[in-house]
C-alpha positions as CSV (number, residue, x, y, z in Angstrom):
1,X,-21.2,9.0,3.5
2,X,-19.3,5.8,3.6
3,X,-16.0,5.5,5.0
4,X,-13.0,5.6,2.3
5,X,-9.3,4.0,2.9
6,X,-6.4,4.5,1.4
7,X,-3.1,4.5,1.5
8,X,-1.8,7.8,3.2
9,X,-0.2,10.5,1.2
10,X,2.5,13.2,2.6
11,X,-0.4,15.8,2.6
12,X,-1.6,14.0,5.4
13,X,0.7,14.1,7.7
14,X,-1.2,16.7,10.3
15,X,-4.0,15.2,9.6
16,X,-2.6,11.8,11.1
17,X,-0.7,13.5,13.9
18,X,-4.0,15.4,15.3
19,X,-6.1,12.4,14.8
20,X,-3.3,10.0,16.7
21,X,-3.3,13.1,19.0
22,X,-6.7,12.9,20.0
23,X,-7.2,9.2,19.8
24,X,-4.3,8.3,22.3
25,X,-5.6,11.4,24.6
26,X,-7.8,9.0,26.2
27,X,-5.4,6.2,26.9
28,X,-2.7,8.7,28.3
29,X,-4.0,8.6,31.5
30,X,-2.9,4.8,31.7
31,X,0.5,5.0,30.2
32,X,2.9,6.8,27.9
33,X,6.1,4.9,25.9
34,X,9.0,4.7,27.3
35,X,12.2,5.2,25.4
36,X,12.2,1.8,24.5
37,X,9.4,1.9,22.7
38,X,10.5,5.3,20.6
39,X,13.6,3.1,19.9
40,X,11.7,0.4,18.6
41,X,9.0,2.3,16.3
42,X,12.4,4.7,14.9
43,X,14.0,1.3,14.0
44,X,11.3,-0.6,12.2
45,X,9.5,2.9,10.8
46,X,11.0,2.7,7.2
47,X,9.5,-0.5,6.8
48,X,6.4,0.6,7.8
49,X,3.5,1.8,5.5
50,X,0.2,3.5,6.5
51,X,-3.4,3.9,6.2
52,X,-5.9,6.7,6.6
53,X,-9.6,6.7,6.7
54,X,-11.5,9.3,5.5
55,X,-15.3,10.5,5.8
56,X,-16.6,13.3,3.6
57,X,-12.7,14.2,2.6
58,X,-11.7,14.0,6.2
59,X,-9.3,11.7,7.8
60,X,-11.2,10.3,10.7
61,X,-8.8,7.5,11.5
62,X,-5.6,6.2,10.7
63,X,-3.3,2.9,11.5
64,X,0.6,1.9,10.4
65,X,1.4,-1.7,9.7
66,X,4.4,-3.9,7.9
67,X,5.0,-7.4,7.6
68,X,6.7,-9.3,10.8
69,X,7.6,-12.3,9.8
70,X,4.4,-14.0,8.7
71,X,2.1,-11.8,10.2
72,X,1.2,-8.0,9.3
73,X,1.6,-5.9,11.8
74,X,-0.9,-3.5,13.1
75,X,0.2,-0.2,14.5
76,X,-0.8,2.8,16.5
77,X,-4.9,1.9,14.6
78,X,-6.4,5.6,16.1
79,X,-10.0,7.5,15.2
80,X,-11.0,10.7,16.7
81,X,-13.1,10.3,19.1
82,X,-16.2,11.7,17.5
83,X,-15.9,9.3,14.7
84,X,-15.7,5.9,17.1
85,X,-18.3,4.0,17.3
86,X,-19.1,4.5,13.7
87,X,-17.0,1.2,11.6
88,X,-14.1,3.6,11.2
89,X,-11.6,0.9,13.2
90,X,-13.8,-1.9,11.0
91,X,-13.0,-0.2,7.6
92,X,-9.0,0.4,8.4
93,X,-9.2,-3.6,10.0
94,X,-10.7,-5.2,7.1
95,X,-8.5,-3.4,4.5
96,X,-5.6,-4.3,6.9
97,X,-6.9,-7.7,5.8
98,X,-7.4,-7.8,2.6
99,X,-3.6,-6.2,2.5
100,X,-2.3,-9.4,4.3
101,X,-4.4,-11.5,2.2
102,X,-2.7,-10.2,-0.7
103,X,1.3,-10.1,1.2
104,X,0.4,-13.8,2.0
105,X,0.4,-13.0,5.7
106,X,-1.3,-15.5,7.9
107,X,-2.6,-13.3,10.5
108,X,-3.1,-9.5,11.6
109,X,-0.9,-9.3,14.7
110,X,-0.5,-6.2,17.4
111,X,0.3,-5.5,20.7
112,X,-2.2,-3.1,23.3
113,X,-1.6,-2.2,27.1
114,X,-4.6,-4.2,28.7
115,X,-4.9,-1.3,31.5
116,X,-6.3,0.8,28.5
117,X,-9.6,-1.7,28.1
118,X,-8.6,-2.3,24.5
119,X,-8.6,-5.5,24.3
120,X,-12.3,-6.0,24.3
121,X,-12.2,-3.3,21.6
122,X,-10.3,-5.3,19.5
123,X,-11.9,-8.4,20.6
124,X,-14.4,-6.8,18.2
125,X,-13.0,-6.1,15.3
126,X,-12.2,-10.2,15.2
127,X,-8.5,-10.1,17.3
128,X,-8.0,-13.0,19.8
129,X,-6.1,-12.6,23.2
130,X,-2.9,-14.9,22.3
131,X,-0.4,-14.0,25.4
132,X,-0.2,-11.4,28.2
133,X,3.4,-10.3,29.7
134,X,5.2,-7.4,31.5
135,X,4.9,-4.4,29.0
136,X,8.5,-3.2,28.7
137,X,7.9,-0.6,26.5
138,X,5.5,1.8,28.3
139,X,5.3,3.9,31.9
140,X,2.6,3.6,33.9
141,X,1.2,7.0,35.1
142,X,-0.1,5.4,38.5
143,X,3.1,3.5,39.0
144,X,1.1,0.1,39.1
145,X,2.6,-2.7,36.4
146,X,1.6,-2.6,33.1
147,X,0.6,-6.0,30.8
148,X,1.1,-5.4,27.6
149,X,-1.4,-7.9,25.0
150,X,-0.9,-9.5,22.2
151,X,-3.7,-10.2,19.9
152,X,-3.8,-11.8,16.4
153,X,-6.5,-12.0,13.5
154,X,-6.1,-15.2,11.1
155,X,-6.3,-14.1,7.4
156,X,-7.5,-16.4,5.0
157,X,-4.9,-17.3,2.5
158,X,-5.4,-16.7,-1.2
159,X,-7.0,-19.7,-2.6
């Protein structure tokens, strides 16, 4: 069955926290936020809209974004682990797009810890590596510095 996205409803709420649950179990091992980061997601959160993805009635991934200026921003994108590997991330990107497209934004933007190996990951999905810096928002769980990327996808503008 193909994978459906839509805008998230309140009956999804556990469903989104289990599958952001699983999904950042992986990365936890690299790094956790900080308070600054809490800080930062509780002041921009009413702003912010989200998306799930569902297969077979299931939500399989999911992915907050809002407009930043000229971009839209690109948030916390998460699939269960069974389910990656299978256009999930593809399907919430490209609708992310199209959602851009339509808020005249010129580019998907977001921001990943490069110690997780994400970057390639979104290297895929069509993000370019624009800057690397300290990452001030998360705690490394080795103690070694974090570098926190940012990554952007151009949008087409509506003709």
């Amino acid at each position: 069955m193909a994978t459906l996205v839509r805008m998230a409803k309140p009956r999804d709420a556990e469903a989104v926290r289990r599958v952001g649950d699983e999904a950042f179990a992986a990365v936890r091992w690299v790094y956790r936020p900080n308070a600054a980061a809490y800080a930062n997601l509780s002041a921009i959160a009413p702003a912010l809209e989200r998306l799930v993805a569902e297969d077979d009635g299931q939500v399989v991934g999911t992915v907050r974004f809002g407009v930043s200026g000229d971009c839209l921003r690109v948030i916390g994108l998460a699939v269960l682990p069974q389910f990656q590997r299978r256009g999930v991330a593809r399907a919430l990107v490209d609708e992310l797009a199209r959602i851009a497209k339509t808020k005249g934004c010129r580019a998907l933007a977001l921001y990943t810890v490069t110690q997780t190996g994400n970057v390639p990951v979104f290297e895929r999905l069509g993000f370019s590596l624009i800057s690397q810096s300290p990452d001030q928002y998360s705690i490394s769980m080795t103690g070694e510095p974090l570098t926190e990327a940012y990554m952007e996808q151009s949008v087409p503008l509506p003709v």
